[in-house]
C-alpha positions as CSV (number, residue, x, y, z in Angstrom):
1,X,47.6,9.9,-100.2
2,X,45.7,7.3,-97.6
3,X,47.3,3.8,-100.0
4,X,51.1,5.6,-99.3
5,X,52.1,3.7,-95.9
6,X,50.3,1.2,-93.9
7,X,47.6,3.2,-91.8
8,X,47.8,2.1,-88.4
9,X,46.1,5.1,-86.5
10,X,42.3,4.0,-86.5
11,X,41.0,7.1,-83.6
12,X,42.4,9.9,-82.8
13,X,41.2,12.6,-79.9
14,X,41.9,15.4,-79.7
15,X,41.7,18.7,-76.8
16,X,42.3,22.2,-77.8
17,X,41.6,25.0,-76.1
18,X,42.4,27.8,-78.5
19,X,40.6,31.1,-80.2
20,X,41.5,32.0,-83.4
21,X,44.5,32.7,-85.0
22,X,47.6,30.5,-87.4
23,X,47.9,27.7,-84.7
24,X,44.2,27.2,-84.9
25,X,43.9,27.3,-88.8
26,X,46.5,24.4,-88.7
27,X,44.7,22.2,-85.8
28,X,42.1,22.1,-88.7
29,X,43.8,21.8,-91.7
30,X,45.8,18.7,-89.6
31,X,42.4,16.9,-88.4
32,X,40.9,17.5,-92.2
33,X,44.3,15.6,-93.4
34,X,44.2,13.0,-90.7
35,X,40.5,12.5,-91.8
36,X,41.6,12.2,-95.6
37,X,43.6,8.9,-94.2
38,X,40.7,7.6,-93.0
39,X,41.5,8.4,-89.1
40,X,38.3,8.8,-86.8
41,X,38.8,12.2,-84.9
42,X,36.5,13.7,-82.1
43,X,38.0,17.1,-80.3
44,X,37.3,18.7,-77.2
45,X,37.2,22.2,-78.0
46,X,35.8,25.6,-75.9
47,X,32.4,26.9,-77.2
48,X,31.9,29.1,-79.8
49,X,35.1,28.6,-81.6
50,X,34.4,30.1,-85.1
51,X,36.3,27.0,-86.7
52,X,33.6,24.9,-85.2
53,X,31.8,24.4,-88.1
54,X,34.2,23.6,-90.5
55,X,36.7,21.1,-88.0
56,X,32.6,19.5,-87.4
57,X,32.8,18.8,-91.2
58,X,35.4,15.7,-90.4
59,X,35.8,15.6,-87.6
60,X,33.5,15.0,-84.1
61,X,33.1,18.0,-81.7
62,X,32.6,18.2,-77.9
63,X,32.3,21.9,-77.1
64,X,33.4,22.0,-73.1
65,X,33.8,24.7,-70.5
66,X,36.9,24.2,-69.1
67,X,36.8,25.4,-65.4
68,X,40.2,26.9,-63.4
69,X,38.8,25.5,-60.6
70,X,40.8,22.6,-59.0
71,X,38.2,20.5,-58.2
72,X,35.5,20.7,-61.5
73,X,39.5,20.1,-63.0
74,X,39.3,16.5,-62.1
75,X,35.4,15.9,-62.9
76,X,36.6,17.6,-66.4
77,X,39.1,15.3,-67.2
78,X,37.3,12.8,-66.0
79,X,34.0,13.4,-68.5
80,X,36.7,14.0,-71.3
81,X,38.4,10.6,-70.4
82,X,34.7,8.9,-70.6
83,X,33.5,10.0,-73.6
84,X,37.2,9.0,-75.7
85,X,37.2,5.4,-74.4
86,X,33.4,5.7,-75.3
87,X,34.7,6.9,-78.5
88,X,37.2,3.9,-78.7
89,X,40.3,6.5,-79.1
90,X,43.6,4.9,-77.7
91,X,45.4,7.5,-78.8
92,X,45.1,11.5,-76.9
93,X,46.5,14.7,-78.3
94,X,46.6,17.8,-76.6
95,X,47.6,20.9,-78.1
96,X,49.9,24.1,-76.5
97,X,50.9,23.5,-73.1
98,X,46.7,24.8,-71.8
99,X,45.7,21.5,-73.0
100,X,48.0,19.6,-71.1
101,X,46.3,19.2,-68.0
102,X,43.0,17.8,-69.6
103,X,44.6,15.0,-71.0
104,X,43.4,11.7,-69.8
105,X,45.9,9.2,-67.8
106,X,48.3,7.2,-69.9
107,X,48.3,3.2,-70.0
108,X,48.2,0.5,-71.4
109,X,45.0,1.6,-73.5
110,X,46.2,5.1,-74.1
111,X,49.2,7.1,-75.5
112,X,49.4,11.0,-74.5
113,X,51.2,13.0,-77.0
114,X,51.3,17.1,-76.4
115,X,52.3,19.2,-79.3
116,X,53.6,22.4,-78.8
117,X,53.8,25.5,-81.6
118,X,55.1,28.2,-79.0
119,X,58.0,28.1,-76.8
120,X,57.7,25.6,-73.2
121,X,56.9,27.4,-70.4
122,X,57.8,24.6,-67.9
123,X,56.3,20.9,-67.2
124,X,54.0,21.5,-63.9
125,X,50.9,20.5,-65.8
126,X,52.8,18.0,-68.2
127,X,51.4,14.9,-65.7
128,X,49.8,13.0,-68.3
129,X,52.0,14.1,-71.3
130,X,53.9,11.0,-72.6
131,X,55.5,12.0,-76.0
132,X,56.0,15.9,-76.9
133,X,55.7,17.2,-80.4
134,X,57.7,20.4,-81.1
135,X,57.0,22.3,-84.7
136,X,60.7,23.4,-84.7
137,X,63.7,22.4,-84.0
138,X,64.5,24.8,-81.4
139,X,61.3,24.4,-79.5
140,X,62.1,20.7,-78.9
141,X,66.2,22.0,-77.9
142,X,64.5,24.6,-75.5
143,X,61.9,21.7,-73.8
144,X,65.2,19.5,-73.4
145,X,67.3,21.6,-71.9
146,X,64.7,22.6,-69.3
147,X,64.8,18.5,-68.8
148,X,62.9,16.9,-71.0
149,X,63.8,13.8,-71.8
150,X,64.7,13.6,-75.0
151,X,63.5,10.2,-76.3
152,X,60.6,11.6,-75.6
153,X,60.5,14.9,-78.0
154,X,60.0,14.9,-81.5
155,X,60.5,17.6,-84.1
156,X,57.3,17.8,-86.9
157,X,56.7,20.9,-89.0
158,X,53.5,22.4,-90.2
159,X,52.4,22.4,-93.9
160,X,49.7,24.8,-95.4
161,X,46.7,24.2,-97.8
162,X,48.0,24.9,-101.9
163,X,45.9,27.9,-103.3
164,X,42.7,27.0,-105.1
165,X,43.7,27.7,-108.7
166,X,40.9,29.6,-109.1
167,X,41.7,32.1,-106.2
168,X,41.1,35.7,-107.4
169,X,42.9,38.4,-105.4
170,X,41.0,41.5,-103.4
171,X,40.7,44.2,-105.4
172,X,43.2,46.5,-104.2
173,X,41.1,49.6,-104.8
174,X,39.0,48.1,-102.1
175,X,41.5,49.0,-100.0
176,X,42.5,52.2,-100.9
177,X,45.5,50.8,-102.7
178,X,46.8,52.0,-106.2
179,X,47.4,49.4,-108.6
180,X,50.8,49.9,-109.5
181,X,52.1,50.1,-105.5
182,X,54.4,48.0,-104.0
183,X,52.5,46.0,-101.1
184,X,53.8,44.5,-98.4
185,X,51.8,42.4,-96.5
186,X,51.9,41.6,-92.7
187,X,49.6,38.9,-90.8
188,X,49.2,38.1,-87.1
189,X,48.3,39.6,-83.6
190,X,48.9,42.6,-82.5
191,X,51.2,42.0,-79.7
192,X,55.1,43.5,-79.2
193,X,56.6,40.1,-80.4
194,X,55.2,40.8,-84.0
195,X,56.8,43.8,-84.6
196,X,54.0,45.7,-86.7
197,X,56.0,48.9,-85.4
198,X,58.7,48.1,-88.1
199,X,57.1,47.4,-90.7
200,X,55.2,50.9,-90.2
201,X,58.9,52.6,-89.8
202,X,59.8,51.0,-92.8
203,X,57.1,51.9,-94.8
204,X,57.9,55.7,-93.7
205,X,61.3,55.4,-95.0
206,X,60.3,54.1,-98.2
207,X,59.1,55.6,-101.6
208,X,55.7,56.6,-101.8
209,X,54.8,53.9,-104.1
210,X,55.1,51.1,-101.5
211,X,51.8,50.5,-99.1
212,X,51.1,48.0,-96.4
213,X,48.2,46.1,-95.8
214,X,48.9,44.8,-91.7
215,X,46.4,41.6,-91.0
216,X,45.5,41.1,-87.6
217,X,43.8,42.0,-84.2
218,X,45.1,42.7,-80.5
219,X,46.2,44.8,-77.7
220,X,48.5,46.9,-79.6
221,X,46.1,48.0,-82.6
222,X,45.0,51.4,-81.4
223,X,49.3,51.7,-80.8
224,X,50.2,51.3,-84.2
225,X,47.3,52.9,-85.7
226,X,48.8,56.5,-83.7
227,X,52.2,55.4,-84.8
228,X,51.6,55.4,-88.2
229,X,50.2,58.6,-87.6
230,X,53.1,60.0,-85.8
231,X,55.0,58.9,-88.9
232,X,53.3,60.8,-91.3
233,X,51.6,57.3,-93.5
234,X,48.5,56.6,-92.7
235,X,47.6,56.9,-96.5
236,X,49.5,54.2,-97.2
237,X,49.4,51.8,-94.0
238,X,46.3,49.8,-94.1
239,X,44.5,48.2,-91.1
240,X,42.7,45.5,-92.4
241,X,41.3,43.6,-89.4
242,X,41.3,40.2,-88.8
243,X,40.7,37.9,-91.7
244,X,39.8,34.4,-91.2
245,X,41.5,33.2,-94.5
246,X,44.1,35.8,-95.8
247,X,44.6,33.9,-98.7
248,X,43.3,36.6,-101.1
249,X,45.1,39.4,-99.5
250,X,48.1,37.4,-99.9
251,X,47.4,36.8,-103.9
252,X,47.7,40.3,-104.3
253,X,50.4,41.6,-102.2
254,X,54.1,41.8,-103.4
255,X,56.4,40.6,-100.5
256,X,55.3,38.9,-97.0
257,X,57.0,40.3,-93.5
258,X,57.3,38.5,-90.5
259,X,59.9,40.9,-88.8
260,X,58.7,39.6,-85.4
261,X,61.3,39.4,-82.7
262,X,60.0,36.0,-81.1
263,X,58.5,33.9,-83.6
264,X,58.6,29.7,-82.8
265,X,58.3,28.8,-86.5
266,X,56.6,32.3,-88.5
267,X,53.4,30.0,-90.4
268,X,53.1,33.1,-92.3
269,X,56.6,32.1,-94.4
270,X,54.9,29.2,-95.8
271,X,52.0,30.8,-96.2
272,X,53.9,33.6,-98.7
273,X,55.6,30.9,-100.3
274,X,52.4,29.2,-101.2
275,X,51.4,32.2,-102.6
276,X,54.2,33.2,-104.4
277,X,55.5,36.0,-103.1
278,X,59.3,36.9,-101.9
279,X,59.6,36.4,-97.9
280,X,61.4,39.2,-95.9
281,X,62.0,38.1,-92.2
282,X,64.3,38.8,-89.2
283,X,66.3,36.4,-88.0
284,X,64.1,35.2,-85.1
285,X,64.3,31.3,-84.2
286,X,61.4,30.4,-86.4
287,X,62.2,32.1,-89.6
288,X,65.9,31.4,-89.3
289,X,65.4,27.6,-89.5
290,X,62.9,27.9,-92.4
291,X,64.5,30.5,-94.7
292,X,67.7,30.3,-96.3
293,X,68.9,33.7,-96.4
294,X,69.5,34.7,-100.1
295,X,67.5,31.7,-101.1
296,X,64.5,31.3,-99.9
297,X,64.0,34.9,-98.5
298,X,65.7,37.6,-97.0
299,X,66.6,38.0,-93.5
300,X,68.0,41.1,-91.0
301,X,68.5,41.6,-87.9
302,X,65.4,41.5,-85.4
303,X,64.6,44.9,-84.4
304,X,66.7,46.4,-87.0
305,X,64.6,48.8,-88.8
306,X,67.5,49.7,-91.8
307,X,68.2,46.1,-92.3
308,X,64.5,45.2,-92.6
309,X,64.1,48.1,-95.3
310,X,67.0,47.6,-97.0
311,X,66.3,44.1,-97.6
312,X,62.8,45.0,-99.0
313,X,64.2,47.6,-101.2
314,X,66.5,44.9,-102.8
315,X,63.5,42.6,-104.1
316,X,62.2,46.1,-105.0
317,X,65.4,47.0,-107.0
318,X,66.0,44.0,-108.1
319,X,63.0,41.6,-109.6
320,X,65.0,38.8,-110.4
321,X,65.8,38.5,-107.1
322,X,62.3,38.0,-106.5
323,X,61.5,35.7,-108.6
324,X,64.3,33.5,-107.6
325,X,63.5,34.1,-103.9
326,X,59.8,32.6,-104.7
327,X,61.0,29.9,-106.8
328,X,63.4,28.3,-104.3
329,X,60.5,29.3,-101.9
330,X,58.2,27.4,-103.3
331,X,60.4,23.9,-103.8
332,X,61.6,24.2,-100.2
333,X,57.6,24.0,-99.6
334,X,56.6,21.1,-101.9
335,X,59.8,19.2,-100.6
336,X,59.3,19.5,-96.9
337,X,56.1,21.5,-95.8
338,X,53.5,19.1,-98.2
339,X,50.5,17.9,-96.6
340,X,51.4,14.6,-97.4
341,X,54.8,14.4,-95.8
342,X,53.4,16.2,-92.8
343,X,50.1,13.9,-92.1
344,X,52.3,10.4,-92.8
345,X,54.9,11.8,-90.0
346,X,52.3,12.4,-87.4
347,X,50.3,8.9,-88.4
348,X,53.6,7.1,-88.2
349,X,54.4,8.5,-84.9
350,X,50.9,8.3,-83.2
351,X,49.6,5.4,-84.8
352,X,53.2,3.1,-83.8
353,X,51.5,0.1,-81.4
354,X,48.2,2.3,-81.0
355,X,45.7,-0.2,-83.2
């Protein structure tokens, strides 16, 4: 709540340059809990975001076009740097490494901070970053061994909104689903990293009564659609596109995947422990840090197709393991994923000398 610690972050800019996807559901979720402390925001976004309207409802948006050329670069970041000390922000943060090289010169009147969700991919447009904000544990490690200094790095996790209590699930017949299957429920972009390709083998070398419902757009779609073709299930593998707020899907699934092979923290864990439901993941760097295997979930090896299924089919043998797997689930959230916790971290570490 805004009366639990002194407030000392007044203004707060922001520049992201994102689409759509987990990372930008959080930029907004964070701003609306910044807002809720009484912080006075104003982001530099790219046009047409479809989260315009609802970060606009705290939060004040300059939609930019953000130019590769090197000379409009400067003129950019020069406009941007204009309109926050018009804004009376003495605070700047960018977000992933693209926002990095808009961010306005650091002083005496303003602190750069640059938080990072994915892995670093090296400092060359880092200038202007003072301060870097890693989600994990192992981002931070990575962005220090490549020589950052680290003073200068600081782990802070993500937390996600609780259900409204009055959420009703899809209707599963919606999607041709039978009531009584098993679903397991997979969220994110179609790219290799994700992994949709085992959760379709798995599906094929499970009983008949288990179905998945995979959440998402990208590059590999068309890919896993003819795979699950190949593998004989496309009754009971179900492309459901791209949903901007999964969070009915997600009531009425059974168990959340996030078999990915290179996932930074895996969102989508806290996101199925919000919404009750028993988290099967590989051991990727994310996941790994988040779940306690036996727990708070179930991990297997990445890639490993048995180990995946066989882990599913234990929650599916076994409902007690479920449940237990969802309660721990579900304190491990509400003692250090909360909103609360989250928002004062950030405030205390932005707001230090900013006011």
């Amino acid at each position: 709540m805004a009366t639990d610690a002194p407030l000392q972050l007044k203004k707060l800019a922001h520049i992201h340059l994102g689409v759509d996807g987990g990372a930008e559901r959080f930029f907004v979720r964070l701003t609306r809990a910044f807002a809720k402390r009484g912080v006075e925001q104003i982001a530099f976004i790219r046009k047409d975001r479809p989260w315009r309207d609802e970060l606009a409802e705290h939060c004040q948006v300059r939609e930019m076009t953000f130019s590769r050329s090197h000379i409009k670069r400067h003129v950019i970041r020069w406009n941007i740097a204009r309109q926050i000390k018009g804004f009376g922000a003495r605070v700047t943060m960018g977000w992933m490494s693209p926002a990095s090289k808009w961010l306005p010169k650091p002083g005496p009147d303003m602190r750069t901070f640059l938080r990072l969700g994915d892995w670093p991919d090296g400092f060359h447009t880092y200038g202007n970053v003072e301060q870097l904000i890693g989600n994990t544990p192992e981002i931070v490690r990575q962005a220090v061994e490549m020589g950052w200094p680290e003073e200068r790095a600081h782990v802070i996790s993500n937390f996600v909104d609780p259900l409204p209590e009055n959420l009703q699930p899809v209707n599963r017949a919606d999607y041709n689903t039978p009531n009584n299957a098993t679903v397991l429920i997979h969220l994110g972009r179609f790219v290799q990293r994700k992994r949709f390709d085992l959760a379709i083998e798995a599906v094929a070398r499970l009983p008949e009564t288990v179905h998945a419902w995979l959440i998402g757009d990208g590059e590999l779609l068309d890919d896993m659609k003819e795979l699950a073709k190949k593998r004989g299930v496309t009754d009971r593998v179900h492309f459901l596109g791209w949903q901007r707020d999964p969070a009915s899907f997600l009531k009425a699934a059974d168990i959340l995947l996030c078999p990915t092979d290179e996932e930074p923290l895996g969102n989508v864990v806290l996101e199925g422990w919000n919404a009750g439901l028993p988290v099967v993941a590989t051991t990727s760097p994310g996941p790994s840090w988040l779940i306690e295997h036996g727990k708070t979930g179930l991990l297997s090896p990445c890639g490993d197709v048995d180990g995946l299924t066989d882990a599913i089919s234990q929650i599916s043998r076994s409902p007690n393991l479920g449940v237990t797997l969802v309660n721990k689930g579900k304190k491990t959230l509400v003692q250090q994923h909360l909103e609360s916790t989250i928002s004062r971290r950030y405030v205390e570490l932005l707001g230090d000398n900013a006011t």
